[in-house]
C-alpha positions as CSV (number, residue, x, y, z in Angstrom):
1,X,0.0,0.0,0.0
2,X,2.7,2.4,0.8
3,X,4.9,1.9,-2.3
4,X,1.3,2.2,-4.8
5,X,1.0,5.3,-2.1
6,X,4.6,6.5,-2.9
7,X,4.6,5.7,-6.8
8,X,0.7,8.2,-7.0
9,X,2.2,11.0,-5.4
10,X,5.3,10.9,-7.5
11,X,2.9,11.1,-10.4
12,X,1.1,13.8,-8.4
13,X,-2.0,11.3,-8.0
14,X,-2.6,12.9,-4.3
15,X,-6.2,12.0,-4.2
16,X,-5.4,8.4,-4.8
17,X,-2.4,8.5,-2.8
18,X,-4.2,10.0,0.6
19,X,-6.2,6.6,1.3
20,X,-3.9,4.4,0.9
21,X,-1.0,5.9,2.9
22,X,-3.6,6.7,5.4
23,X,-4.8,2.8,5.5
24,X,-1.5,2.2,5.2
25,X,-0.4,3.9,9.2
26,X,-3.7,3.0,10.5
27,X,-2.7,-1.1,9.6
28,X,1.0,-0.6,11.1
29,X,-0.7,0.7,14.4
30,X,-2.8,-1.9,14.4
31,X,0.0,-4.5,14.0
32,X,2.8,-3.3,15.6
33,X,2.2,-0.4,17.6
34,X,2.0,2.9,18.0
35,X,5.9,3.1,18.3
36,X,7.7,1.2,15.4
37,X,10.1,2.2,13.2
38,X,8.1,1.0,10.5
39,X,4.7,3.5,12.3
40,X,7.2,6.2,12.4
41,X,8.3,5.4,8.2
42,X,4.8,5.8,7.2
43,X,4.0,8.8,9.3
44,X,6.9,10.7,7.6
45,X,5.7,9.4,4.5
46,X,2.0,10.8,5.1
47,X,3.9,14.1,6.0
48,X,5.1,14.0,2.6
49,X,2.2,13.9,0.9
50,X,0.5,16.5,2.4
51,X,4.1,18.2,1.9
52,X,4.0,18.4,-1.3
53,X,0.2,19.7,-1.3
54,X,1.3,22.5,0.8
55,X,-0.5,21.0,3.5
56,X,2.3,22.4,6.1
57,X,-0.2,22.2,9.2
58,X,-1.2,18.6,8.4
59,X,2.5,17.7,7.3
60,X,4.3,18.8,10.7
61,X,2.3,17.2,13.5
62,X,3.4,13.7,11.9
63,X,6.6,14.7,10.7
64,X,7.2,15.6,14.3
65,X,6.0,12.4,15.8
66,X,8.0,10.0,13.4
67,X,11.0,12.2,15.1
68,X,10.0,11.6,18.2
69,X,9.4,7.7,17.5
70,X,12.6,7.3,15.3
71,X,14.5,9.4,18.4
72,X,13.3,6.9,21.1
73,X,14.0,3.5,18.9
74,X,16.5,3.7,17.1
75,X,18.6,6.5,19.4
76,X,20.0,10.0,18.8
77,X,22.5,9.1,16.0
78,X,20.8,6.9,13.2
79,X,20.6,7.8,9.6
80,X,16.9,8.2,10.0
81,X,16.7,10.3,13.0
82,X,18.7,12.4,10.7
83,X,16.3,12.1,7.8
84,X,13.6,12.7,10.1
85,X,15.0,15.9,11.1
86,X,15.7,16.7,7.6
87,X,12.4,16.4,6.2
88,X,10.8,18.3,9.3
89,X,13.8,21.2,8.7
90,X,12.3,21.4,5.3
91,X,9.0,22.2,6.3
92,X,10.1,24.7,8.3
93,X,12.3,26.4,5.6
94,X,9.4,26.4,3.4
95,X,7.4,28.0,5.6
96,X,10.4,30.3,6.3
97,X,10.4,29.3,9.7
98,X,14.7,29.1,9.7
99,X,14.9,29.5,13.2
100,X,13.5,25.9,13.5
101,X,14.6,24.6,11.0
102,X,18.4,25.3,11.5
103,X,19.4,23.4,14.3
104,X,17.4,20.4,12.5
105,X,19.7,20.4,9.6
106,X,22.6,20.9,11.9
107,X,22.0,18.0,13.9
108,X,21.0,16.2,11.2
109,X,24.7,16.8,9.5
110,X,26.5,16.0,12.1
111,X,24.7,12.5,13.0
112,X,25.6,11.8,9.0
113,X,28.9,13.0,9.1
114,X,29.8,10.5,12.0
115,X,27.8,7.6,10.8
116,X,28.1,7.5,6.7
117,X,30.6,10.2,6.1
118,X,31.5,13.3,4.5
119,X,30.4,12.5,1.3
120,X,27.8,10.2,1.8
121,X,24.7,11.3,-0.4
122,X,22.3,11.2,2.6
123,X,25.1,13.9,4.0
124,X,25.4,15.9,1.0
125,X,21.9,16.7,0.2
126,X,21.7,17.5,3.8
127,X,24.2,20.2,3.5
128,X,22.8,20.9,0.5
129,X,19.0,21.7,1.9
130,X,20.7,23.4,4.8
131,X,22.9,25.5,2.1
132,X,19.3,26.6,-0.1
133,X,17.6,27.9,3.5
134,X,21.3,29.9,4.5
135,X,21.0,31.4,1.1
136,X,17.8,32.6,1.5
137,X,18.3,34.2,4.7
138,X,21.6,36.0,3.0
């Protein structure tokens, strides 16, 4: 369900996407929890949808519990803490809300930079999202 979920809002099919990526969290809860990394996945990928429909009030509620899951399962320094933080910093630079979304990408950066590396991908578009929100403050 999430991948159909994942290919339809690529192809900006949001309207099919929705259901299914909602179905999608409500069956994880059911079978695993309310705190799984696989919950906290499918949160940030609900976030995302209602990212890219501008739906920024809907997006960060979820994006900031799939932090908060991620944080408390998989521990302060994991890729996808970082990745959660990045995809929350995001919606806070788009918002223009750089205040909160700066130490995000900072944090985010460094957790990559000790885990994967300097010039790990995950790392460089990091840096790189953090770069597009410093220019835009300049």
């Amino acid at each position: 369900m999430n991948n159909l979920a994942e290919l339809y809002r690529k192809q900006g099919k949001y309207e099919a996407a929705e259901p299914l990526y909602v179905d999608a969290l409500a069956m994880w809860k059911k079978l695993l929890g309310e705190e799984h990394p696989d919950v906290a996945q499918s949160m940030n990928n609900l976030a995302a949808l209602y990212y890219s429909q501008g739906k920024y009030e809907v997006a960060e509620p979820l994006y900031v519990d799939a932090l908060a899951i991620s944080k408390k399962l998989l521990g302060e320094e994991h890729p996808d803490v970082a990745s959660s933080m990045n995809n929350l910093a995001e919606l806070y630079r788009k918002q223009g809300k750089y205040e909160a979304a700066e130490p995000l990408y900072v944090d985010a950066i460094k957790i990559l930079e000790t885990v994967l590396g300097n010039e790990h991908p995950w790392t460089i578009t990091i840096r790189n999202n953090y770069q597009i929100m410093l220019d835009k403050m300049s």
